[in-house]
C-alpha positions in Angstrom: 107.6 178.8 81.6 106.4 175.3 82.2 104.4 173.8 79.2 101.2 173.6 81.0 101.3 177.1 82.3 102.0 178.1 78.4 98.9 176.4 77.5 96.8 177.7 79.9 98.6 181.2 79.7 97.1 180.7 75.5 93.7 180.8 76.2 91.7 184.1 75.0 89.0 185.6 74.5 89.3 184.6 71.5 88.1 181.1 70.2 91.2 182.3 66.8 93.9 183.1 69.3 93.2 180.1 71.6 93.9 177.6 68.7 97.0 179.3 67.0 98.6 180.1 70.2 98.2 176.3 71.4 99.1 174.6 68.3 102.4 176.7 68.2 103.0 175.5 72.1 102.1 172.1 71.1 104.2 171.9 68.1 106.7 174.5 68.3 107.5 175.9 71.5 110.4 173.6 72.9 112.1 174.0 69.6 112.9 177.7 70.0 116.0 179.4 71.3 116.2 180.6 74.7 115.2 184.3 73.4 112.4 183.7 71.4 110.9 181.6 74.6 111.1 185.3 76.4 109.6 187.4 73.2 106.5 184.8 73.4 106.0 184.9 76.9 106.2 188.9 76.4 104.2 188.6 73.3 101.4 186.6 75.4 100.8 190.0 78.2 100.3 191.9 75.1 96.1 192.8 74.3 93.8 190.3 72.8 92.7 192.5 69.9 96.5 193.2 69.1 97.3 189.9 68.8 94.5 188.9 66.4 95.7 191.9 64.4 99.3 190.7 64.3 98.6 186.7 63.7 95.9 187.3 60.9 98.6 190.3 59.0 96.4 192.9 59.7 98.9 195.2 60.9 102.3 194.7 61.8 103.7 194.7 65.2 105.7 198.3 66.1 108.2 196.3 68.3 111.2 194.6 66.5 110.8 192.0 69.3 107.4 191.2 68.9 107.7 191.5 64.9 110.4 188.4 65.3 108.6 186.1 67.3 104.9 186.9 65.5 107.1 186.0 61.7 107.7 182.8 63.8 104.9 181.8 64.4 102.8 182.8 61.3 106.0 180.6 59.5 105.3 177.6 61.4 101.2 177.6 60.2 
């Protein structure tokens, strides 16, 4: 997905989720390997409040695919 359309495809309901998800785009995004580029666009259809959940180590994610690219992205904060 085009760079723009990531950033836009960030924004949430949530003021939390709009910032991480955009600073990792800004700062991380290009860097990843072809597969991790598909688990966050897969990761960024999933809900709002799960999301929060993951990104703030509330609770785990149940898929192994979403648990890789979530460690990601908490390691690059």
């Amino acid at each position: 997905m085009e760079k723009n359309r990531l950033i836009w495809a960030c924004r949430r309901g949530m003021l939390e989720l709009d910032i991480l998800l955009s600073r990792f785009v800004e700062t991380r995004y290009e860097k990843l390997s072809d597969q991790d580029k598909l688990r966050f666009d897969v990761l960024l259809e999933c809900e709002d409040q799960d999301l929060y959940n993951w990104l703030v180590k509330k609770i785990p994610p149940e898929s192994s695919t979403s648990k890789r690219i979530v460690d990601v992205i908490l390691n690059t904060l």
